[in-house]
Residue frames relative to the residue before (quaternion, step in Angstrom):
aa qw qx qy qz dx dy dz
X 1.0000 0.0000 0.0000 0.0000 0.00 0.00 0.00
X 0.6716 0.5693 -0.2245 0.4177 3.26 1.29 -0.52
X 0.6305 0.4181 -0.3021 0.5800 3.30 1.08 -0.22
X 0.5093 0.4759 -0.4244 0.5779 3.76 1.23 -0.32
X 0.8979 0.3031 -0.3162 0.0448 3.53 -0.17 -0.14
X 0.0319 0.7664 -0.4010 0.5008 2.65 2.21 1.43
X 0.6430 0.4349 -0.2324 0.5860 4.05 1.12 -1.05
X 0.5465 0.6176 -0.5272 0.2050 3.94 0.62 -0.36
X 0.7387 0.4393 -0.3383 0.3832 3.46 0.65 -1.22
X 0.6949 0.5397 -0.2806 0.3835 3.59 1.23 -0.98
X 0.6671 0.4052 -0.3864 0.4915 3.81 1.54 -0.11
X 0.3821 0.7238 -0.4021 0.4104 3.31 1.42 0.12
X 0.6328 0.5544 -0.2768 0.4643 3.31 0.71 -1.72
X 0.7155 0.4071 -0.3326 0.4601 3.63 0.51 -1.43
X 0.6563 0.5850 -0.3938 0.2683 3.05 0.17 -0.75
X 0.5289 0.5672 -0.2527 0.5785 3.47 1.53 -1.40
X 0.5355 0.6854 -0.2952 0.3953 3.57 0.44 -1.23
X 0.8332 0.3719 -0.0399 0.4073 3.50 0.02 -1.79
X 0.5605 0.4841 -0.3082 0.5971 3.28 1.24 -1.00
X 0.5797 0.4021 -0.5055 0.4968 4.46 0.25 -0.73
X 0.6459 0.6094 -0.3820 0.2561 3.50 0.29 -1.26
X 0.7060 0.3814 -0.4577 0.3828 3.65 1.11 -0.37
X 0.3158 -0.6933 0.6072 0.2258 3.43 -0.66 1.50
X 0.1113 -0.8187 0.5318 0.1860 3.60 -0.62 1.14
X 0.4629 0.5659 -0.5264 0.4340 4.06 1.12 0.08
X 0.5968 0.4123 -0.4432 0.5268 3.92 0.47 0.04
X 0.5529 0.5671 -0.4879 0.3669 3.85 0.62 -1.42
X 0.7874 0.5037 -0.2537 0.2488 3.15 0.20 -2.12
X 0.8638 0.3856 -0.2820 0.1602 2.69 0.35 -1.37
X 0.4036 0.6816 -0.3874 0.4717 3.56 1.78 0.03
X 0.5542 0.6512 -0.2604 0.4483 3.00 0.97 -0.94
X 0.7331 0.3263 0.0231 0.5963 3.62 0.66 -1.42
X 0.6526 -0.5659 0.4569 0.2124 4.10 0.82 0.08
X 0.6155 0.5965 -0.3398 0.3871 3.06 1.19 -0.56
X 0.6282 -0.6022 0.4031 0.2831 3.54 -1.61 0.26
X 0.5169 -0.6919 0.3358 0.3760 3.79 -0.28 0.70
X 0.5459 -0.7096 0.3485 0.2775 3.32 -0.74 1.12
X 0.4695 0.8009 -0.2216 0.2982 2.68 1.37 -0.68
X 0.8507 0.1591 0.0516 0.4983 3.49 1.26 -1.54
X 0.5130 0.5355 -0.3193 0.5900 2.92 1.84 1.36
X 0.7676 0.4521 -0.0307 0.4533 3.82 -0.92 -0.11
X 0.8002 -0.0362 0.3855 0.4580 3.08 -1.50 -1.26
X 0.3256 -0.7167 0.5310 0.3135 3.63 0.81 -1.31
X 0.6716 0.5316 -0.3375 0.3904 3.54 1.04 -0.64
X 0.4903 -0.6620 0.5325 0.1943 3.48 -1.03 0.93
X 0.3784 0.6559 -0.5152 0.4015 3.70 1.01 1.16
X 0.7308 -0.4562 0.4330 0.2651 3.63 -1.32 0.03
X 0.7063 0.2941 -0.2992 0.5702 3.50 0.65 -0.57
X 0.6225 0.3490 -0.4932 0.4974 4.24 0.82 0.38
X 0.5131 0.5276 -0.4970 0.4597 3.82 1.17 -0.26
X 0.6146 0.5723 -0.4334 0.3271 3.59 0.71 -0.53
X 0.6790 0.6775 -0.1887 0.2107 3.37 1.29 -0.97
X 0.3972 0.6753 -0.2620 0.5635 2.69 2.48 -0.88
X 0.5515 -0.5954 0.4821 0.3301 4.17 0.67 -0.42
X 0.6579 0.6043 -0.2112 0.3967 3.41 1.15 -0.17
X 0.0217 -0.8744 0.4765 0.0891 3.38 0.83 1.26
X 0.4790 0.5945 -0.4508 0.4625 3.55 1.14 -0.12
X 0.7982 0.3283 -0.2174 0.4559 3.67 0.21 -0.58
X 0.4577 0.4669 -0.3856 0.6510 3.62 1.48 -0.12
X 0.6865 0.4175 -0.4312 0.4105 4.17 0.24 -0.47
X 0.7342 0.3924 -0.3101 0.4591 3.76 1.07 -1.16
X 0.6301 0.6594 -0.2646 0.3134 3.25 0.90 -0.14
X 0.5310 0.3911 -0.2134 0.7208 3.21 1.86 -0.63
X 0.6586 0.3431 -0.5261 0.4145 4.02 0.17 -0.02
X 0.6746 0.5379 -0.3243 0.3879 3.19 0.73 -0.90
X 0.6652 0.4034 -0.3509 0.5212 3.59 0.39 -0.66
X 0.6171 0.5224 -0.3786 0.4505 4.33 0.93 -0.54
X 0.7234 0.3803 -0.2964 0.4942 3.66 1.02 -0.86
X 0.9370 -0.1482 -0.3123 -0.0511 3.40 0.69 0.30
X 0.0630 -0.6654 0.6647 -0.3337 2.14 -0.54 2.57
X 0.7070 0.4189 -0.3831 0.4219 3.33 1.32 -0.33
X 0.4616 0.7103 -0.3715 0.3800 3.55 1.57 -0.80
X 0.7315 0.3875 -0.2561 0.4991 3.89 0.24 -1.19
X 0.5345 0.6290 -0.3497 0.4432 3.65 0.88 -0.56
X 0.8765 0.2503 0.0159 0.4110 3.38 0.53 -1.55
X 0.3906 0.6770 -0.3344 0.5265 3.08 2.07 0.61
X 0.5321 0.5000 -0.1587 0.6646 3.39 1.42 -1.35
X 0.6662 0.4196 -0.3837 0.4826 3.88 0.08 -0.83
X 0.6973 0.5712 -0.2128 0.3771 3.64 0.59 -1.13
X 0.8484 0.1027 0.1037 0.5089 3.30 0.31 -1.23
X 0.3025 0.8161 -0.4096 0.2735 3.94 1.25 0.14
X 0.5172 0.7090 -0.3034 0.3711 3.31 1.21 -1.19
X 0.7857 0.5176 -0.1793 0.2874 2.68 0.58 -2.24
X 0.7870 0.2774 -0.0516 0.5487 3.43 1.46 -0.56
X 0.4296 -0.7554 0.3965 0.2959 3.53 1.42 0.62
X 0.3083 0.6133 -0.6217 0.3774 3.25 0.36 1.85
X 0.2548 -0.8703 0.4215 -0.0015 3.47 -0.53 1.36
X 0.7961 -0.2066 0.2215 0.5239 3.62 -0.84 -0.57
X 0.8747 0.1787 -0.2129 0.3970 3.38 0.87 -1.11
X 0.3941 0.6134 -0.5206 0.4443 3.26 1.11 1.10
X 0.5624 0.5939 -0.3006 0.4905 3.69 1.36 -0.45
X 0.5678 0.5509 -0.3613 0.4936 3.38 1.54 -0.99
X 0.8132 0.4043 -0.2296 0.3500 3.00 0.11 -1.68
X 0.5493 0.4946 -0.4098 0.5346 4.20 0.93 -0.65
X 0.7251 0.5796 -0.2561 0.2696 3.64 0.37 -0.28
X 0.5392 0.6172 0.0381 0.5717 2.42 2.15 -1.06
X 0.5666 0.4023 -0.1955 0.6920 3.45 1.23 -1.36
X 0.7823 0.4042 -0.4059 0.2447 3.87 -0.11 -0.19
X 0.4173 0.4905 -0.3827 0.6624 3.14 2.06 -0.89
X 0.7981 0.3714 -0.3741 0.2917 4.02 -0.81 -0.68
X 0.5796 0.5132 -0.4194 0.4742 3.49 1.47 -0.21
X 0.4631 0.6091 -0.4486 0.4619 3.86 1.19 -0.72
X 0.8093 0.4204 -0.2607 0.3168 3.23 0.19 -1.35
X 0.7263 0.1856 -0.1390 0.6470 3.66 1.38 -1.01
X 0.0024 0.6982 -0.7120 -0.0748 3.71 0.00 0.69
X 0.6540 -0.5406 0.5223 0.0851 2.73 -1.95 1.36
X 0.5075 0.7736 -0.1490 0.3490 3.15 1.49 -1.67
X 0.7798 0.2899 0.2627 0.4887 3.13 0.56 -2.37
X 0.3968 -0.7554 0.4156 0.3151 3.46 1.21 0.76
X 0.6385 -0.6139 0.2135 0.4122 3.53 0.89 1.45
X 0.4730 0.6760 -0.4052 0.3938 2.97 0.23 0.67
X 0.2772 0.8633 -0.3487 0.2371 3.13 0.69 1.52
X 0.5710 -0.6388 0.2583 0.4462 3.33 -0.66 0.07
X 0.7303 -0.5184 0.1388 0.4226 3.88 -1.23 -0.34
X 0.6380 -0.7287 0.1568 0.1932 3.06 1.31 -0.04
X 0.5371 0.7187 -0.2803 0.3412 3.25 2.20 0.09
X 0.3172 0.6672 -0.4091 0.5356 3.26 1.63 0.40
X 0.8200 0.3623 -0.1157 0.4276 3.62 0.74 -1.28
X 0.6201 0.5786 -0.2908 0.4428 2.96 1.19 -0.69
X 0.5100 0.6906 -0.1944 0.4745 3.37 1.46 -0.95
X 0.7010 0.3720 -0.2672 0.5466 3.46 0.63 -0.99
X 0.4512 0.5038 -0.5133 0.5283 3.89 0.83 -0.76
X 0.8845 0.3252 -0.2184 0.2534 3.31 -0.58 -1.09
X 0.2777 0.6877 -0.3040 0.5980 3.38 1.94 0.37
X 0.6340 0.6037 -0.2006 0.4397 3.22 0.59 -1.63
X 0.9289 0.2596 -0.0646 0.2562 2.17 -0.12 -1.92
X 0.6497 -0.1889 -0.0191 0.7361 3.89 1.80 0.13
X 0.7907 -0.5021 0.3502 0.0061 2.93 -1.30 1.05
X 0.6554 0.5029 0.0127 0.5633 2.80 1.06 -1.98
X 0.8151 0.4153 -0.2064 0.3471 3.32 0.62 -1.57
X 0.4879 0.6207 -0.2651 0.5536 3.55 1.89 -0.83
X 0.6936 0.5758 -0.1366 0.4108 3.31 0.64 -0.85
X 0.5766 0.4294 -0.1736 0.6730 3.72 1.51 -0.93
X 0.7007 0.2010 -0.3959 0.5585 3.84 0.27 -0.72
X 0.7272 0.4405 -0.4987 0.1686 3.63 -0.25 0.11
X 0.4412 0.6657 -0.4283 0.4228 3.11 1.88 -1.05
X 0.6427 0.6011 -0.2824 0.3818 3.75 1.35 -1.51
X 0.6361 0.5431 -0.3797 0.3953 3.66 0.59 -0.66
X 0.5910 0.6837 -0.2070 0.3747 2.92 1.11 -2.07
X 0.6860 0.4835 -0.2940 0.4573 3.93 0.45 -1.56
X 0.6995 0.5495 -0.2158 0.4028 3.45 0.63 -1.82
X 0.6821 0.5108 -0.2234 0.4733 3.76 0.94 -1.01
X 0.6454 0.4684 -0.3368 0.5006 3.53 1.23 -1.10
X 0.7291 0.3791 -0.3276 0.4662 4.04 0.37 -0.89
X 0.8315 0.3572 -0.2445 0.3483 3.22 0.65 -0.67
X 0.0234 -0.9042 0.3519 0.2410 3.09 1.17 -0.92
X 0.3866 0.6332 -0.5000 0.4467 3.14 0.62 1.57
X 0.4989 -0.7724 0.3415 0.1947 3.33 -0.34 1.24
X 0.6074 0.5943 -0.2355 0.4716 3.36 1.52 -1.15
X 0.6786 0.6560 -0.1578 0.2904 2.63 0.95 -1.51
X 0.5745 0.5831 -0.2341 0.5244 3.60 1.64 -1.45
X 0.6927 0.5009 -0.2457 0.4571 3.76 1.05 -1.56
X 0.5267 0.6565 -0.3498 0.4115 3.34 0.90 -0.74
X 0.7824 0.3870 -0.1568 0.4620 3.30 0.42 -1.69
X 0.5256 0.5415 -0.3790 0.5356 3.99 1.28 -1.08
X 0.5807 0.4349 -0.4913 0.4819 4.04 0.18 -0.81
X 0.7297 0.3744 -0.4512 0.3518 3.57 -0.61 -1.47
X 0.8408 0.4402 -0.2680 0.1659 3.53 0.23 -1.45
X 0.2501 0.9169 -0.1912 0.2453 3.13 1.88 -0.68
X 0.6140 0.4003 -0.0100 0.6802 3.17 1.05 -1.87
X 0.7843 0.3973 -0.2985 0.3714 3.29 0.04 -0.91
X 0.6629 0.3035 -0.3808 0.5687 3.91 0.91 -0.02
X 0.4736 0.5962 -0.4814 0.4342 3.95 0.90 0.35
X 0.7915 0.2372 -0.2668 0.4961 3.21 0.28 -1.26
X 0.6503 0.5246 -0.4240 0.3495 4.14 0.82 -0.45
X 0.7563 0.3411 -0.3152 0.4607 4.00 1.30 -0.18
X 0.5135 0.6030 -0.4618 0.3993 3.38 1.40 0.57
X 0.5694 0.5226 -0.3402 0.5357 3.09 -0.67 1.62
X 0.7275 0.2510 0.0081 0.6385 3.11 1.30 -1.73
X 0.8296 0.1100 -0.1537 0.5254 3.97 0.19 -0.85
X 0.8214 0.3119 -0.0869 0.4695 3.70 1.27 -0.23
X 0.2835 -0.6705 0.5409 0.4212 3.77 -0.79 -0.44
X 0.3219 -0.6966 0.6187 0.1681 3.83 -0.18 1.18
X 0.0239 -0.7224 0.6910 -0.0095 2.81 -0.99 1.57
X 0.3209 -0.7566 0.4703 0.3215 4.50 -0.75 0.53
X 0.4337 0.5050 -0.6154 0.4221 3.33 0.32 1.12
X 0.6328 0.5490 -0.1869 0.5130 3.37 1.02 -0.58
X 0.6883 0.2946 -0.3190 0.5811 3.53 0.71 -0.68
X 0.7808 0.4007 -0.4042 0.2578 3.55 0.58 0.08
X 0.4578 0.5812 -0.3859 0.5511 3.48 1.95 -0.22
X 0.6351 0.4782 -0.4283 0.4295 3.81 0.98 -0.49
X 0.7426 0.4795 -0.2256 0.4095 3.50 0.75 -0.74
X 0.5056 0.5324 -0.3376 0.5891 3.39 1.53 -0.24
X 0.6418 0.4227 -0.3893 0.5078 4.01 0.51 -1.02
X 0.8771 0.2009 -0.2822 0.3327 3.56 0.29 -0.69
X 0.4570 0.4526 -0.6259 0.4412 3.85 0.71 0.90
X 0.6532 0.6099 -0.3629 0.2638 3.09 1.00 -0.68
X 0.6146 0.4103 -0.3479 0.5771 3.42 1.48 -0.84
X 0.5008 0.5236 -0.5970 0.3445 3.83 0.47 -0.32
X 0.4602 0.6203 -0.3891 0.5020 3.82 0.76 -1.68
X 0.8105 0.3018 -0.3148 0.3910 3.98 -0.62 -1.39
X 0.6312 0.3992 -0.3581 0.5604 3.97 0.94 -0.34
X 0.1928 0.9061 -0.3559 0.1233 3.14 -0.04 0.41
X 0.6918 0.0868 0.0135 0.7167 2.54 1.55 -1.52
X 0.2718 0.5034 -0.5959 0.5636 3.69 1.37 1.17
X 0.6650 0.5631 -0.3561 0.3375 3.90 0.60 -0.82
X 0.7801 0.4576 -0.2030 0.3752 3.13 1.16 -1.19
X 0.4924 0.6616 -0.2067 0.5264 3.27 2.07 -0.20
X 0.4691 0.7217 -0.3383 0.3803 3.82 1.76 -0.73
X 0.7763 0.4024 -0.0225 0.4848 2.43 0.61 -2.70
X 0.6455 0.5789 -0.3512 0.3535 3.84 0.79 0.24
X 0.2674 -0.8326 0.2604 0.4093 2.77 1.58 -1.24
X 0.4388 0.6910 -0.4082 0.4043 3.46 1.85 0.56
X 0.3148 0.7364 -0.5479 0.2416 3.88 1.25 -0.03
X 0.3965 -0.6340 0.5811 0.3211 3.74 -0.75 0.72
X 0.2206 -0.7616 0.5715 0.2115 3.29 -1.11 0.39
X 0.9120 -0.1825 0.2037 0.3056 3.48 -1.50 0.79
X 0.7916 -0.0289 0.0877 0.6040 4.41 -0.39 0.58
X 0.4273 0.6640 -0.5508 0.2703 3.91 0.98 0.61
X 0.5383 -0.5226 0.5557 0.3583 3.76 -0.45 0.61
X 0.3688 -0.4591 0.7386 0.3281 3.52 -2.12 0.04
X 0.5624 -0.6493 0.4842 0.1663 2.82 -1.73 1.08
């Protein structure tokens, strides 16, 4: 058993991994009749293009579902790690593997969406508090502006930046963590990209806009 548990942290990861991979804006919306996000909109199999389809019901299950799991594998490892000596930076890395599986589901010949639904729940996971600040952050940015990218944009940068400023004070900063946090969010900057290049143009759809 002891030599098996050299494999705990690395079947974790997969596990995290396989579980992002289920791209749930395609699940649902079959599920619900709807048209694949995929070949509408934006194009991305995320929640805010399921919204576009008119179906705030399937845009709501679609964003819990993609938040829990990133927060599930997180808080699975938080839960029961001990029992099998899986520390902080096994929490990093599962957390990670669930946000990078969103983005490349296995599932969906990688082709996934960007991942701030999932990424969210990691950071749920991974404190409360801190999940709770970047969303309050999305939430503000989305409400004045009303540009979805635009909210994720700003929630990525700040992310990191309220990790490493409440460790010490609301947490015990640990640097596996500050670097899986800073990896999820260049990584979602990278997936806006060309939501960026739509800002500075002004063609960014904006917030409850139908597909065309």
């Amino acid at each position: 058993m002891e030599s098996l548990a050299a494999f705990y942290p690395l079947l974790a990861v997969l596990a995290a991994y396989l579980v992002g991979s289920l791209s749930f804006a395609v699940i649902v919306s079959r599920a619900m009749g709807l048209h694949d996000p995929r070949t509408y909109g934006s194009k991305n199999p995320g929640a805010t293009n399921v919204l576009r389809s008119g179906s705030k019901a399937a845009a709501i299950v679609t964003l819990l579902l993609d938040a829990l799991k990133g927060w599930l594998p997180v808080m699975l490892v938080k839960w029961f790690g001990a029992r099998y000596g899986l520390g902080d930076g096994t929490v990093a890395m599962v957390g990670l593997a669930a946000f990078v599986g969103h983005l490349f589901p296995v599932f969906f010949r990688f082709k996934g969406g960007k991942g701030v639904a999932t990424a969210l729940g990691v950071l749920v996971a991974t404190s409360w508090i801190l999940g709770v600040a970047t969303g309050v952050t999305w939430l503000l940015i989305a409400y004045f502006f009303r540009y979805s990218s635009l909210a994720s944009l700003v929630a990525a940068v700040f992310a990191p930046v309220y990790y490493i400023f409440g460790g010490g004070v609301v947490w015990v900063m640990d640097k596996s963590l500050v670097l899986s946090t800073a990896v999820m969010s260049l990584m979602l900057i990278w997936r806006h990209s060309e939501n960026i290049s739509r800002l500075v143009k002004g063609t960014e759809s904006r917030l409850g806009k139908k597909k065309a």
